[in-house]
C-alpha positions as CSV (number, residue, x, y, z in Angstrom):
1,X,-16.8,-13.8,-12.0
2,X,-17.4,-13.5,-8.4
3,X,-16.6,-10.5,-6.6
4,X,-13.8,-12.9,-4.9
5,X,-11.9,-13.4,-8.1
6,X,-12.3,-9.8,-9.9
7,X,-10.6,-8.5,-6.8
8,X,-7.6,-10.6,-7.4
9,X,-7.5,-9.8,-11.2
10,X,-7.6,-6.3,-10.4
11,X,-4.6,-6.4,-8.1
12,X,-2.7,-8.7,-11.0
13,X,-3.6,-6.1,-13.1
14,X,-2.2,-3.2,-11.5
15,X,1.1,-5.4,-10.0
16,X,1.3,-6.2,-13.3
17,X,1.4,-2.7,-14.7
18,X,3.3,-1.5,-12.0
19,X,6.4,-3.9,-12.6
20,X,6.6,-1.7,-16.0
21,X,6.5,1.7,-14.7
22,X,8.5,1.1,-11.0
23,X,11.4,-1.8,-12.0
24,X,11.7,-3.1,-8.5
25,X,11.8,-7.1,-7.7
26,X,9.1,-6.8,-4.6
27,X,6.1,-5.6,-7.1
28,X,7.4,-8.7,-9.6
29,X,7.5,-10.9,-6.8
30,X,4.0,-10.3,-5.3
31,X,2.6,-10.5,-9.0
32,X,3.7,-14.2,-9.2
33,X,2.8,-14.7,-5.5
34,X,-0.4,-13.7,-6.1
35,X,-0.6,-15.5,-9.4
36,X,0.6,-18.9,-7.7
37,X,-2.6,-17.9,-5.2
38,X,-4.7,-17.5,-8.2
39,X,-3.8,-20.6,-9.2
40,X,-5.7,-22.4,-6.6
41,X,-8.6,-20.2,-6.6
42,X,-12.0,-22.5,-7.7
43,X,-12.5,-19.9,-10.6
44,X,-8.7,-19.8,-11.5
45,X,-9.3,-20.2,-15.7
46,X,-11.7,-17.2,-15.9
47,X,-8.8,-14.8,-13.4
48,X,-6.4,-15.7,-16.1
49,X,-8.3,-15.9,-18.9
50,X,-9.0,-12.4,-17.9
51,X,-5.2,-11.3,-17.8
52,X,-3.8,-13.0,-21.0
């Protein structure tokens, strides 16, 4: 995993985490933004095989 696409499974990670502890639509909503992002990353099955 390139340094690249860790970086955005850490941040889906912790947006992730955060829409359980702090309830509020922003974090959900920059979860599936960045997500919809990962989606078109080159090394998009490893990001979310890393998050299932």
């Amino acid at each position: 995993m390139s340094a690249d696409a860790a970086g955005i499974t850490a941040c889906l990670f912790a947006l992730s985490h955060l829409s359980f502890q702090i309830q509020h639509e922003s974090i959900a909503s920059h979860f599936h933004q960045l997500r919809d992002y990962a989606l078109e990353h080159a090394e998009a099955s490893v990001i979310l095989a890393a998050i299932d």
